[in-house]
C-alpha positions as CSV (number, residue, x, y, z in Angstrom):
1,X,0.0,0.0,0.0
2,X,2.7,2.6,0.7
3,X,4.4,2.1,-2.8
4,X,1.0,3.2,-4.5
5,X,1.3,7.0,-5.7
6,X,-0.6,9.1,-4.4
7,X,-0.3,13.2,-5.5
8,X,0.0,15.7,-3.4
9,X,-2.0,18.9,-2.6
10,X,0.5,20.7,-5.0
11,X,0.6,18.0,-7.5
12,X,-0.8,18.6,-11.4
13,X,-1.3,16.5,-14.2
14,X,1.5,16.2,-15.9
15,X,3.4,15.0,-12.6
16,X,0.9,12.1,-12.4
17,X,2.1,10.8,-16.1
18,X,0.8,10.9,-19.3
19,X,-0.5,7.3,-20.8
20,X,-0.9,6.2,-24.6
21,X,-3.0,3.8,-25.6
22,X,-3.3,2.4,-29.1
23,X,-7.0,2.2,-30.1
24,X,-7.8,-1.1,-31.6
25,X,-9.5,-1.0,-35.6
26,X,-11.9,-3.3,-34.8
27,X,-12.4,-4.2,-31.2
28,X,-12.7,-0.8,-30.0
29,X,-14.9,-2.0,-26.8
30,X,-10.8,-3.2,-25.2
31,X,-9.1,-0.3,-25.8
32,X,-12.3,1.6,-24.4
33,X,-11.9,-0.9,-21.1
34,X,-7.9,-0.4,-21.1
35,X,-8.0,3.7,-21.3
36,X,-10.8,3.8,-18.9
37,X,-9.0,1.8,-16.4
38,X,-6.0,3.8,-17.2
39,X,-7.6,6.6,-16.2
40,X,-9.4,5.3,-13.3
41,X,-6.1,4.5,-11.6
42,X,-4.4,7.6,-11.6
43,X,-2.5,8.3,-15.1
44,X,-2.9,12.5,-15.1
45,X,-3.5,12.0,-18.8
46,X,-5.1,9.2,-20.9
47,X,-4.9,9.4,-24.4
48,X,-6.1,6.9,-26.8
49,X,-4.0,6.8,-30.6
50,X,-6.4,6.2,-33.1
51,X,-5.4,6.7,-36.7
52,X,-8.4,4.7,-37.8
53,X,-11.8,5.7,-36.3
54,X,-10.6,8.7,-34.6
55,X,-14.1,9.7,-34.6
56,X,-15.8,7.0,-33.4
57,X,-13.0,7.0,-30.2
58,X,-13.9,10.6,-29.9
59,X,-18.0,9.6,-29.6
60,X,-17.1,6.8,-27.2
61,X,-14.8,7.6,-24.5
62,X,-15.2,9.7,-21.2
63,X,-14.5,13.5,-22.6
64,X,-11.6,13.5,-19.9
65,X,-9.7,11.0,-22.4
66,X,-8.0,12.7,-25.5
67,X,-7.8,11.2,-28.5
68,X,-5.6,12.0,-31.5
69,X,-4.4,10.4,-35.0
70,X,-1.0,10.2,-34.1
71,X,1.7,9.9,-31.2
72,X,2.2,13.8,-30.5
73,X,6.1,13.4,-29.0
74,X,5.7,16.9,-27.9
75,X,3.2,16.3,-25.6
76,X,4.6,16.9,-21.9
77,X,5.6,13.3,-20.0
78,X,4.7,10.6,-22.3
79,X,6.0,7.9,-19.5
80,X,3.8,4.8,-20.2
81,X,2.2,3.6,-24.0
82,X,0.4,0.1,-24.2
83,X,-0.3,-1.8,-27.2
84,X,-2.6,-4.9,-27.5
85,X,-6.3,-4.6,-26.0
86,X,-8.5,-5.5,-28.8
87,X,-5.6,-6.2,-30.8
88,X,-2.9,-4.1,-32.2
89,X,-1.3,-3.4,-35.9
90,X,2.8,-4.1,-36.6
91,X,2.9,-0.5,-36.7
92,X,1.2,0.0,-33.6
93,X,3.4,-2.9,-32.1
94,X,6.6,-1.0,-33.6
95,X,5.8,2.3,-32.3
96,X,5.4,0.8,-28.7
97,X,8.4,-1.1,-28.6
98,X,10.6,1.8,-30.5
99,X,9.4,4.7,-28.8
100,X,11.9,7.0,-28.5
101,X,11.0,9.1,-25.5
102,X,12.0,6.0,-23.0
103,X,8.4,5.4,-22.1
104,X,7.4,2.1,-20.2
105,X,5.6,-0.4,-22.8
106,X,3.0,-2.9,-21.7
107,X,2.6,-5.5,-24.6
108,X,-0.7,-7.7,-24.3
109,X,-2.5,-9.7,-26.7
110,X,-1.3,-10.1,-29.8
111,X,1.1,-7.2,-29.1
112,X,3.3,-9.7,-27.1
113,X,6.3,-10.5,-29.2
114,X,6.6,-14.1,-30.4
115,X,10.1,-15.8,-30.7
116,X,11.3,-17.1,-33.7
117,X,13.7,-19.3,-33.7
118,X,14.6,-18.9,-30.0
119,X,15.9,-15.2,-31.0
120,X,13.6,-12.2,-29.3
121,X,12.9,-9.0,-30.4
122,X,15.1,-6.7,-28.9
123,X,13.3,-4.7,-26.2
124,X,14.7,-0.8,-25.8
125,X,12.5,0.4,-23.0
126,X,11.2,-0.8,-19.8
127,X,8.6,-3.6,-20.7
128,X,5.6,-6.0,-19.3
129,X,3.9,-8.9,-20.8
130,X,1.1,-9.7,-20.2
131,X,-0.5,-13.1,-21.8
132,X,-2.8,-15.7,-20.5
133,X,-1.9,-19.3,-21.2
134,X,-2.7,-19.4,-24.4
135,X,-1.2,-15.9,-25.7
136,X,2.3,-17.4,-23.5
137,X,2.7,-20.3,-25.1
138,X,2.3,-19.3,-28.8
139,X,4.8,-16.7,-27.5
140,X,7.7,-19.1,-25.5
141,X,6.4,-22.2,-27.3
142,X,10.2,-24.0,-26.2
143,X,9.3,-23.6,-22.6
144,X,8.0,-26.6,-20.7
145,X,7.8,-26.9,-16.8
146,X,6.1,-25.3,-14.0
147,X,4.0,-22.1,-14.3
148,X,6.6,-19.8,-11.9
149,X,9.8,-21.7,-13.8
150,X,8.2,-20.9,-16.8
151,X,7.2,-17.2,-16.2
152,X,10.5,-17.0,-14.8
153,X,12.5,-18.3,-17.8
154,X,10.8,-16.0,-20.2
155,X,11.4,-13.1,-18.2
156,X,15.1,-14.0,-18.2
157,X,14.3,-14.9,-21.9
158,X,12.9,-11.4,-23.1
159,X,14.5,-8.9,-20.4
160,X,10.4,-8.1,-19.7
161,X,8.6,-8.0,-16.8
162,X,5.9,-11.4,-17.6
163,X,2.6,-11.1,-15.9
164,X,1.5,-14.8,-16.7
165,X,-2.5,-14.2,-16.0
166,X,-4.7,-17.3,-14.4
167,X,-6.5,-17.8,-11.0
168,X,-2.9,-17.8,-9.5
169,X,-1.4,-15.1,-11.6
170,X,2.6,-15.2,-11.7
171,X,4.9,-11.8,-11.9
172,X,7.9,-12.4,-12.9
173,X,11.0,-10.6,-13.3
174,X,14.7,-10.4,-15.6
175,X,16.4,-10.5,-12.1
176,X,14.5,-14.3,-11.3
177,X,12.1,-12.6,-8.5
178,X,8.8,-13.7,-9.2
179,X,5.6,-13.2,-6.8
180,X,2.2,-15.2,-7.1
181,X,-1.2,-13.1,-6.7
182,X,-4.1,-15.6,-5.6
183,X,-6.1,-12.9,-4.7
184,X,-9.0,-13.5,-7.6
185,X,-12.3,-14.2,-8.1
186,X,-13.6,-17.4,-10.4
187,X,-16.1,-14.3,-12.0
188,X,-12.9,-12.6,-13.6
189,X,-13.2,-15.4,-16.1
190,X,-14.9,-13.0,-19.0
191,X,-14.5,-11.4,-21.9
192,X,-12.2,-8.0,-21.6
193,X,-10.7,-8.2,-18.0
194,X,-7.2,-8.9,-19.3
195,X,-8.1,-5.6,-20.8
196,X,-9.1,-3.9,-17.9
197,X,-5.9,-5.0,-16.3
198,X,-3.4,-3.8,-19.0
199,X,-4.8,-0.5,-18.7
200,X,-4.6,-0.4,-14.6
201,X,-0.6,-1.5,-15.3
202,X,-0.3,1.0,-17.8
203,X,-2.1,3.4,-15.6
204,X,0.2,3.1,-12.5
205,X,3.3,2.7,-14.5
206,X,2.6,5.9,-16.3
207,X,2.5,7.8,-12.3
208,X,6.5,6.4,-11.8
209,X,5.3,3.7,-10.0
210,X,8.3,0.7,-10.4
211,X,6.9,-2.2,-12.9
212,X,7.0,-4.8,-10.6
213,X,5.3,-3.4,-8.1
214,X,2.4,-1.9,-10.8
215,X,2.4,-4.8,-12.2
216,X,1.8,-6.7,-8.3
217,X,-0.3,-4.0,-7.2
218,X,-2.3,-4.1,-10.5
219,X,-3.5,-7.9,-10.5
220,X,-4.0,-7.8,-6.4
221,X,-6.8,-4.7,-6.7
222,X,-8.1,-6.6,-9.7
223,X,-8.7,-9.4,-7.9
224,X,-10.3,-7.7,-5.0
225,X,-12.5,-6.3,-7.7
226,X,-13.7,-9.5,-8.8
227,X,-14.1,-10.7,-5.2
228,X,-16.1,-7.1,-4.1
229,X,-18.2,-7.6,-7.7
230,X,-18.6,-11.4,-7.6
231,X,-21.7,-13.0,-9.5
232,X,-22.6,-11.0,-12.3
233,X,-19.3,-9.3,-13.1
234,X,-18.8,-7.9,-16.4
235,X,-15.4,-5.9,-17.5
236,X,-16.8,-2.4,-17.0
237,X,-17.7,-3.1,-13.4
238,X,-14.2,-3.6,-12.5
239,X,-13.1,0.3,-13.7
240,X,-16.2,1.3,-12.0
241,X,-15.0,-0.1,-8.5
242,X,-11.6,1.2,-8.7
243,X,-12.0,4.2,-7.0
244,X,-13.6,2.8,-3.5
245,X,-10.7,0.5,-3.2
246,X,-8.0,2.8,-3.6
247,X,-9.7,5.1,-1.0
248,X,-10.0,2.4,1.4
249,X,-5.9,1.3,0.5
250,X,-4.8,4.6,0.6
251,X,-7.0,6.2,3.5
């Protein structure tokens, strides 16, 4: 709880970080979960890049999220861009991973980089994965073994921080440590919550917050979420209960 930001009484937008998101061309209900969470969690700015449908982000979103056509490198503290909810184009992927203003990338989806050949893409900036099984072995394909040894190795394997999602949800990092978050709800198994959670890791990372202890904090308020929401639990709910739980972790 004492790692989580929280802003002072003198503190102003751009201090709390400024988050892109890449808006998805077709599934443009994750990116809306992602940016929403984003913003829920604390990022001073949200801004969702959307070269395609620009206008239909624009009609959709909260009016407190910006959207624009383009990365805008001008734009004061760009500290966090994710890439993935509702899937994500090579150049989308590219301009996460080769972002030159040494922002923290979170890769989820089909964002995540898949080896080929047992050689990785080369990873300039800070970075989290975040795949379920499924996305994490298409990814690491020639690891076998143990969830943690496996979340591990691939963390060793791609210099990233590996959030390997589940009911016991493994964090892994470079270094070896790893932590396991069983703090989760059965009722998180739907459609978009790995969405919702991106955007909360993107969301804390953009505020300075260290990766691995976004990344921790991220999936344990998730899955007090899901056990606060319980039967009935869609996506959207989980952004909407954000708020209460912070207050009561950071009162």
């Amino acid at each position: 709880k004492h790692l989580l930001p929280r802003p002072t009484l003198d503190s102003h937008k751009y201090q709390r970080g400024h988050a892109l998101i890449h808006g998805a061309i077709e599934l443009v209900g994750a990116t809306h979960l992602a940016a929403s969470a984003c913003n829920r969690i604390g990022a001073g700015l949200t801004t969702v890049i959307a070269p395609e449908k620009i206008e239909l982000y624009q009609s959709v979103l909260p009016p407190d999220i910006m959207v624009r056509g383009h990365i805008d490198v001008g734009v004061k503290n760009d500290t966090a861009v994710l890439a993935g909810p509702g899937g994500a184009t090579k150049e989308q992927i590219d301009a996460t991973i080769n972002n030159t203003f040494g922002a923290f990338c979170i890769l989820d989806a089909n964002a995540i980089p898949i080896s080929n050949n047992k050689q990785y893409p080369k990873l300039k900036n800070p970075t989290v994965l975040t795949p379920h099984e499924g996305e994490f072995s298409k990814a690491f394909p020639f690891l076998k073994g143990e969830r943690p040894d496996r979340a591990i190795a691939a963390a060793k394997y791609s210099r990233a921080i590996v959030v390997l999602k589940g009911s016991h949800t493994i964090i892994a990092d470079p270094s070896g440590k790893y932590l396991i978050n069983d703090h989760a709800s059965p009722w998180l198994a739907k459609a978009g919550t790995g969405d919702v959670l991106a955007g909360m890791v993107t969301g804390l990372a953009a505020q300075g917050m260290d990766l691995f202890e976004a990344c921790a904090a991220a999936c344990w308020i998730h899955g007090e979420a899901g056990l606060n929401i319980g039967l009935g639990l869609i996506a959207s709910d989980i952004e909407k209960s954000l708020a209460n739980i912070l207050k009561r972790l950071l009162s």
